[in-house]
C-alpha positions as CSV (number, residue, x, y, z in Angstrom):
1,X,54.0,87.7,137.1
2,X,54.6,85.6,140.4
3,X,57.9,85.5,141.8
4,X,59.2,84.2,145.0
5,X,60.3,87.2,147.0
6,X,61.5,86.6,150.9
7,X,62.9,82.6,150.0
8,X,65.7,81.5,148.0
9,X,64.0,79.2,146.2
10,X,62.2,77.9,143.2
11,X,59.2,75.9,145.4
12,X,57.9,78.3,147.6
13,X,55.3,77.2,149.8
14,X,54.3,80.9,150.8
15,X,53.9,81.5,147.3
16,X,51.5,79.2,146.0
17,X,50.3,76.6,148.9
18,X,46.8,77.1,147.3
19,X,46.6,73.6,146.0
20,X,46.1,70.8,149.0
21,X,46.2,67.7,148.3
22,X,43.9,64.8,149.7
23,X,42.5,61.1,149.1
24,X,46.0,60.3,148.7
25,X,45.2,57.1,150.5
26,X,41.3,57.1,148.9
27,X,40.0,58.0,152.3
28,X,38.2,61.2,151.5
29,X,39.1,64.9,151.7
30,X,42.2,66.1,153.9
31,X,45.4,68.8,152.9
32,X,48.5,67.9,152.6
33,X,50.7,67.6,155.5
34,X,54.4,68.4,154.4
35,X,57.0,66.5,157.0
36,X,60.4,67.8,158.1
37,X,63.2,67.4,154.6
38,X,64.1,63.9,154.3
39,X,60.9,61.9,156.0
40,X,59.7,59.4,153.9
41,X,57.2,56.4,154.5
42,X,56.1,53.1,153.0
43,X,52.7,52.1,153.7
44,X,51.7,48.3,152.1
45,X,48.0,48.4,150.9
46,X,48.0,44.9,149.6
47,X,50.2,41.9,148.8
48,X,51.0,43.8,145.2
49,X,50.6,47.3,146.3
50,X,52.9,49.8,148.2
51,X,52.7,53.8,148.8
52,X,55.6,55.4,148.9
53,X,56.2,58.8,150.1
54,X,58.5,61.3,150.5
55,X,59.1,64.8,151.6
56,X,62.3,67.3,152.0
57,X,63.5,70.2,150.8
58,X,64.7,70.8,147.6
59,X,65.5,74.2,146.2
60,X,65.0,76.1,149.8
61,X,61.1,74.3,150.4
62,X,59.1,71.6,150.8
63,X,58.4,69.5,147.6
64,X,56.4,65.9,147.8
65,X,56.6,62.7,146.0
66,X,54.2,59.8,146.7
67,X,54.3,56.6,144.4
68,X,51.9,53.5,143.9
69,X,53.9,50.6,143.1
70,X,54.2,46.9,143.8
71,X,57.6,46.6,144.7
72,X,58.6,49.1,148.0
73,X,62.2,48.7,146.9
74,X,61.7,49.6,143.0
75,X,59.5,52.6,144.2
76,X,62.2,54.1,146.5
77,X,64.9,54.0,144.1
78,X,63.1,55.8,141.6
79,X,62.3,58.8,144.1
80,X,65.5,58.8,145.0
81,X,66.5,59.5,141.8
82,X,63.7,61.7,140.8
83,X,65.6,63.8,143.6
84,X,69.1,64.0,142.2
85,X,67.4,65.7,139.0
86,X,65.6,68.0,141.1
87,X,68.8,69.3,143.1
88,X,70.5,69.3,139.3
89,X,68.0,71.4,137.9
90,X,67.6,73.7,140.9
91,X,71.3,73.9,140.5
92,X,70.9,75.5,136.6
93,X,67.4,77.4,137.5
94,X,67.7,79.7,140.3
95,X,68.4,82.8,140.2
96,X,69.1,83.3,144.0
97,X,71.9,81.5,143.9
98,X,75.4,83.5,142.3
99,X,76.9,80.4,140.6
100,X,73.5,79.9,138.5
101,X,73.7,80.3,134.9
102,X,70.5,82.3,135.1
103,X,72.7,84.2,137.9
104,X,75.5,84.6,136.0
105,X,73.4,86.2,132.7
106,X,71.6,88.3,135.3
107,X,74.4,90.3,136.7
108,X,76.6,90.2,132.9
109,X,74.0,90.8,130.8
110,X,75.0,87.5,128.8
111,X,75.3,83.6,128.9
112,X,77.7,82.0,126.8
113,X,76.6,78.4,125.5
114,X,73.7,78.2,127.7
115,X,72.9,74.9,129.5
116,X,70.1,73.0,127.3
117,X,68.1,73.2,130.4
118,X,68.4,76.7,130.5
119,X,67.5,77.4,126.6
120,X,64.4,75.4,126.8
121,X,62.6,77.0,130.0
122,X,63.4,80.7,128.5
123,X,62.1,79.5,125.1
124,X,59.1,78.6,126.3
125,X,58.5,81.6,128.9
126,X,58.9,83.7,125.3
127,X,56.6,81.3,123.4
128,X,54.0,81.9,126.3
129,X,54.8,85.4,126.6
130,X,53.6,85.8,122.9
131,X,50.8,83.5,123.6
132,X,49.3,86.0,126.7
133,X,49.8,89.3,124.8
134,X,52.7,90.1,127.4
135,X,51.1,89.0,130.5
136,X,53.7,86.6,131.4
137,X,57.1,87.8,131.7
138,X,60.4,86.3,133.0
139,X,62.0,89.7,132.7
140,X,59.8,91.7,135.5
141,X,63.2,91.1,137.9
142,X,63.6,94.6,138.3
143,X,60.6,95.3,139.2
144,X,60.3,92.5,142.3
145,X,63.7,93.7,143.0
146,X,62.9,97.0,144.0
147,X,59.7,95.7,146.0
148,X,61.7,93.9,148.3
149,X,64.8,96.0,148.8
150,X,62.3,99.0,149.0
151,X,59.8,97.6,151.4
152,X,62.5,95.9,153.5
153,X,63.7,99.9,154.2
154,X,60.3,100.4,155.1
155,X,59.5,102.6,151.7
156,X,56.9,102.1,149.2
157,X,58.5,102.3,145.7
158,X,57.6,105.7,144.1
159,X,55.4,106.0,140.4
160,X,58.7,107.8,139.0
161,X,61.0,104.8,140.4
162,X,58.5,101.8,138.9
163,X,58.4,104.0,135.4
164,X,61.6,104.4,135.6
165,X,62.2,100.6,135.7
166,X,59.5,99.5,133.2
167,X,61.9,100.1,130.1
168,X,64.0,97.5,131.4
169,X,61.2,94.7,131.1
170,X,60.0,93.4,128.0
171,X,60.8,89.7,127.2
172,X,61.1,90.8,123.4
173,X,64.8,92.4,124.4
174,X,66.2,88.4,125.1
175,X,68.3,87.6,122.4
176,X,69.1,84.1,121.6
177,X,72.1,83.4,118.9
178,X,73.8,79.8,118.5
179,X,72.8,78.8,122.4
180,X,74.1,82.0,123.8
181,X,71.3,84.3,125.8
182,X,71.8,87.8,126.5
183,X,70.0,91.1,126.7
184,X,69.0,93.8,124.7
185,X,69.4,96.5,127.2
186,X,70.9,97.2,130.5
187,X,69.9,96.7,133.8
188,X,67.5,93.6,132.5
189,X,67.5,90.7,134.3
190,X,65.2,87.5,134.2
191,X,63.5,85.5,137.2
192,X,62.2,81.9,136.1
193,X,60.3,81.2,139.5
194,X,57.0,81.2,137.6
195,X,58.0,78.7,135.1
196,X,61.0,76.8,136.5
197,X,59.4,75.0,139.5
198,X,56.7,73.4,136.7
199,X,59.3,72.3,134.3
200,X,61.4,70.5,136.7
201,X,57.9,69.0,138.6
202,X,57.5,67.8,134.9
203,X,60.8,66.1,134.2
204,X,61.0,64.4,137.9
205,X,57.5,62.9,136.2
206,X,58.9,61.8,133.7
207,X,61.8,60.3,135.3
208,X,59.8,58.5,137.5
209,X,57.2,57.2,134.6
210,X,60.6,56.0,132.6
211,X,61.8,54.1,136.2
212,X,58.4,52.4,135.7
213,X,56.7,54.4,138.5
214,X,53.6,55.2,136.5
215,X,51.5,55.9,139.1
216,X,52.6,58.9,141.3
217,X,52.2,62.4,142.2
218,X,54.2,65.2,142.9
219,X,53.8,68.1,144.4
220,X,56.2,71.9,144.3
221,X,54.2,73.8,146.5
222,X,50.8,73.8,144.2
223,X,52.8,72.6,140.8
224,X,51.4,69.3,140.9
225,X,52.0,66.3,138.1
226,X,49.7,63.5,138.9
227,X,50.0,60.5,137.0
228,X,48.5,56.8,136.9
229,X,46.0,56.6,139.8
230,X,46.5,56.6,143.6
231,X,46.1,53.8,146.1
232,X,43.5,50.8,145.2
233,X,43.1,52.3,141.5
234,X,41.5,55.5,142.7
235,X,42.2,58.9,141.2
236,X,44.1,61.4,142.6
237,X,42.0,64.2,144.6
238,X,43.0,68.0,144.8
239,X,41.0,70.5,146.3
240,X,41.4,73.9,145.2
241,X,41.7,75.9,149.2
242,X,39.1,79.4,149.6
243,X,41.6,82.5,149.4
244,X,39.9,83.2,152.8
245,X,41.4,80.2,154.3
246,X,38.0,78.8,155.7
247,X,38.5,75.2,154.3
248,X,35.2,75.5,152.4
249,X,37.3,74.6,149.2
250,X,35.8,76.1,145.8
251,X,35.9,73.0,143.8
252,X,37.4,69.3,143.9
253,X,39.0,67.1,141.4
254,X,39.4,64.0,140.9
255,X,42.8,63.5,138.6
256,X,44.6,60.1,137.2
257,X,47.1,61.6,134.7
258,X,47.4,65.4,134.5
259,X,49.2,68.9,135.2
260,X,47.6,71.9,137.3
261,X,48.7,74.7,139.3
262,X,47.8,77.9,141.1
263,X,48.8,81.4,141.3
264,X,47.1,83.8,144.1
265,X,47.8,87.3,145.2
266,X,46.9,86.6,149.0
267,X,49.6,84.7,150.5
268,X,52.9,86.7,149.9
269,X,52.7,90.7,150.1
270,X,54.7,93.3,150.8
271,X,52.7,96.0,152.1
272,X,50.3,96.5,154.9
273,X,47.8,97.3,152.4
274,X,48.3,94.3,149.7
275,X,48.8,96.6,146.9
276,X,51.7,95.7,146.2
277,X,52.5,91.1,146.2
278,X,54.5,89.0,144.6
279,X,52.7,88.8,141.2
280,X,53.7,92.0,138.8
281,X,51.7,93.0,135.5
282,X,54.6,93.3,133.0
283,X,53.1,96.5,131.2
284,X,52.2,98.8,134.6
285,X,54.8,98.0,137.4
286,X,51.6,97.2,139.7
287,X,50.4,93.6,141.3
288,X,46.9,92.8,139.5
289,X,44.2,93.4,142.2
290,X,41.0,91.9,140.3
291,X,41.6,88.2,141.3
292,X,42.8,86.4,144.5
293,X,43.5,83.2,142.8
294,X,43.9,81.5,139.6
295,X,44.1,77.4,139.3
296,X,45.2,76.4,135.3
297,X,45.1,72.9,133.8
298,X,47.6,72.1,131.0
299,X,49.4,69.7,129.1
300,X,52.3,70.6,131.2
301,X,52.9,71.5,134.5
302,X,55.5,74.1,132.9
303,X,52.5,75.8,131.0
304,X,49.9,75.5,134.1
305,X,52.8,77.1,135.7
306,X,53.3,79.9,133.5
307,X,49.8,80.2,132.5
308,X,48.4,80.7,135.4
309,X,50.3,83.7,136.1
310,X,49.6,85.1,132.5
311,X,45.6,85.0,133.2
312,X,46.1,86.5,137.0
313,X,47.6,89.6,135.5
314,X,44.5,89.9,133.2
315,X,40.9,90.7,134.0
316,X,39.5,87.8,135.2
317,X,36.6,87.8,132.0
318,X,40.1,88.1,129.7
319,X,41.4,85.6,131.5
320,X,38.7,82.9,130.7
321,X,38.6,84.0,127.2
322,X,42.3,83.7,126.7
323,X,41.6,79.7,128.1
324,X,39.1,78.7,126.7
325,X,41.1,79.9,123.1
326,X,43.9,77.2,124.2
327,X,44.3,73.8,123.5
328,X,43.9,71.7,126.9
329,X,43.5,74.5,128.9
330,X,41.7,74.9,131.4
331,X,40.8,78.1,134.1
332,X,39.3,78.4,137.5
333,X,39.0,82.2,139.1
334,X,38.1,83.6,141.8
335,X,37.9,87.0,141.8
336,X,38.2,90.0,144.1
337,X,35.0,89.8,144.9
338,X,34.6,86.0,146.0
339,X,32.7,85.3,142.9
340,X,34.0,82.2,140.7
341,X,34.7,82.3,136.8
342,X,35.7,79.3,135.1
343,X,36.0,78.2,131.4
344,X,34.1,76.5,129.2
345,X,34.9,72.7,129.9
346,X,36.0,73.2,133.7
347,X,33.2,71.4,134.8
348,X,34.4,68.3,133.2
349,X,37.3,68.1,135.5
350,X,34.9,68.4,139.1
């Protein structure tokens, strides 16, 4: 699965900048420029109609919030609280950080009365764990572990130290027992950077929506939650960028209220070669080599999140399969080869 693995952080951009953003303003096709943390601007469309936006880091990168609203004042108070529940779920989430309660069952093994937080986003990693036949897995720690300290020695990992690590992953060895989590064996440990960065994208959302900022959109490095429509009632736009990086972007969408996100295997490698990134199938030790990108539509920014890790571990013909069998889901490939798969009803969302 996809894992951050040179930041301390839960938004990488190096991981998944994949998804660019444009039309925010309804004037065609451009990427998203991230500004230095803590720029933010107000632009007034209108007499009833202000964009707000604003950028900074928040978990070790660059996340983006920009908001439609009437009222400038309204807008900015809601971002600014969207914010606090970012930094307060980062807090719980991380694993890079020792204080964590995901650090703290990582190096004991256990977590007493786990936060709520905390139960729900390893719940569902299990529930889609079970959904992908194994492909997505919080538990591949060890494995990314061993990449980076390995590689930073200038050493590629050897097939007897990646077998030797493989019985320690397996999602199925998380207990859960009256809001305690702990681990069926030693040496497991859990990473939640596939999963976490779409949940908390989702409940800033819904922060925002209960402030009565209905239309916004924000961005976690490709996890992006659109809502309402953008400036002048159009809909949001995101172009999905070519893995070669040529700007001749494989498709465009036009969103108003939705969840997507992106998983590749180009950006974030830690070999000469590529063999080895920052995306790990569960079941062999290895980074999947038959697709360079992977964009998901959900329900959830959570699942888009997860699942789009899930389907870049599988073939890419699994993959679409495996969508086009789940509710509100939605796949677009591209494979190793620079050829495009996509599921059933994609087309509907061009």
């Amino acid at each position: 699965m996809k894992t951050k693995s040179t930041m301390p952080n839960l938004c990488n951009p190096q991981r998944r900048s994949f998804l660019k953003l444009s039309g925010l303003l309804g004037l065609g096709a451009a990427t998203a420029a991230f500004l230095p943390a803590a720029q933010a601007e107000a632009v007034l469309f209108g007499p009833r109609e202000y964009k707000v936006s604003s950028t900074r880091l928040a978990m070790g990168s660059f996340l983006s919030i920009t908001a439609i609203h009437s009222s400038k004042d309204e807008a900015e108070n809601a971002i600014g609280l969207a914010w606090e529940e970012i930094d307060r779920l980062g807090r719980l989430l991380s694993r890079h950080d020792a204080s964590t309660p995901v650090s703290q069952l990582n190096s004991t093994g256990a977590l007493r009365q786990a936060p709520p937080e905390v139960l729900e986003v390893v719940a569902r990693s299990l529930y889609l764990h079970r959904q992908t036949g194994g492909a997505f897995d919080i538990t591949v720690k060890p494995l990314v572990d061993l990449f980076k300290e390995r590689f930073a020695a200038g050493v590629t990992p050897s097939e007897a130290e990646i077998n030797a690590l493989l019985a320690r992953v397996g999602s199925e060895q998380i207990r859960f027992v009256s809001g305690d989590i702990s681990f069926g064996r030693q040496g497991m440990g859990i990473t939640l950077d596939g999963i976490a960065p779409g949940y908390i994208v989702d409940r800033a959302s819904a922060l925002l929506a209960a402030k009565g900022i209905t239309n916004h959109l924000i961005n976690c490095s490709g996890d992006i939650r659109t809502s309402g429509t953008a400036a002048k009632g159009k809909p949001w736009t995101v172009a999905i960028q070519d893995p070669a990086k040529q700007k001749a972007y494989p498709e465009v969408l036009a969103m108003t209220t939705g969840a997507i996100s992106t998983s590749g295997s180009y950006e974030v490698f830690y070999d000469r070669e590529k063999m080895f990134h920052h995306i790990v199938t569960p079941k062999t030790g290895r980074s999947p080599r038959l697709a360079t990108s992977v964009t998901v539509k959900a329900h959830s920014v959570m699942d888009a999140d997860a699942l789009a890790t899930g389907i870049m571990v599988m073939p890419p013909t699994a993959g679409v399969l495996f969508a086009d069998r789940q509710s509100g889901c939605e796949c677009f490939i591209v494979a190793q080869d620079g050829s495009f798969k996509k599921s059933a009803s994609w087309n509907r969302l061009v």
